[in-house]
N, C-alpha and C positions, 0 to 999 in steps of 0.2 A: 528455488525462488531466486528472484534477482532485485538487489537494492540499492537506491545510491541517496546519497549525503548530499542535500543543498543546503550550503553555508551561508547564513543571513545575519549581520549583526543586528539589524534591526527589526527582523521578524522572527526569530529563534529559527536553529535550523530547523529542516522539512526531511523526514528519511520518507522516502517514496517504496515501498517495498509490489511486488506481481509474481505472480505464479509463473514460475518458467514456460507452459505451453498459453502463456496469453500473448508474452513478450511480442509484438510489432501487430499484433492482430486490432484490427476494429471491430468495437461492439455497440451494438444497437438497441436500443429499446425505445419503443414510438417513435418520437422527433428528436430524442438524443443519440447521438454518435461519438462516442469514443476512441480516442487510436491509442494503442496502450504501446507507447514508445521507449526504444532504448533511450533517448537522449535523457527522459525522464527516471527513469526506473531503474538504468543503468544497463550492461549488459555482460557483467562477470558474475555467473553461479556462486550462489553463498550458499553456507550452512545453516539450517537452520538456530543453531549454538550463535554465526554470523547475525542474523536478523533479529536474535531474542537480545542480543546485546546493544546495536544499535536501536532496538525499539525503545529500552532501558533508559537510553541516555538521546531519547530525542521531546523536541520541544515540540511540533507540530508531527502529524502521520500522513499518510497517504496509503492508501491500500488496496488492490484491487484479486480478485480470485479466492479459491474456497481453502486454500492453504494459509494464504496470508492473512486473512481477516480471523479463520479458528485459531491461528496462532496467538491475534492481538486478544481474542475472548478468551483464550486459557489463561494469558496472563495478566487478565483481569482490567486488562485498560477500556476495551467496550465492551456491551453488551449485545446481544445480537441484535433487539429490537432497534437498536442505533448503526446499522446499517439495511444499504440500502439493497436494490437487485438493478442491475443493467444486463435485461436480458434474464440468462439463468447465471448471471456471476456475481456474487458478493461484491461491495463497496462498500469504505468507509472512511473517515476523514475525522483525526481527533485534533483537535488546539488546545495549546496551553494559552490561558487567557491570563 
């Protein structure tokens, strides 16, 4: 997996996490197009140990692939039925409000 840290003071940070064989690809489903970017996502390989801690201590999510989103459902932050599908790939997106 790969994930990166945007620092917002005023909107809590965003940890952005993707499955390593998505990183730079575009996904489609009907009229939505996707490009699942480093500048986003990041592009240094983490641990999962890496992403289960940063998920811990983040204020907003961003998720995309079948690793990263059963990661956020193990550890209890969503539920499945609270993502989405683009294509055949998990997405999910949680706020802290």
């Amino acid at each position: 997996m790969f994930f990166k840290v945007h620092r917002s003071r005023e909107t809590g940070d965003v940890v952005a996490v993707c499955d390593r064989e998505l990183l730079n690809t575009t996904l489609c489903h009907e009229k939505l197009t996707i490009t699942v970017t480093d500048a986003f996502y990041g592009n240094t390989p983490a641990t999962e140990n890496q992403v289960r801690e940063a998920l811990t201590h983040a204020g907003n999510i961003n998720l995309i692939g079948e690793r990263s989103v059963n990661l956020a459902i193990e550890m209890g932050l969503i539920t499945k039925s609270g993502c989405m599908m683009i294509g055949n790939v998990p997405h999910a997106q949680i706020y802290q409000l």
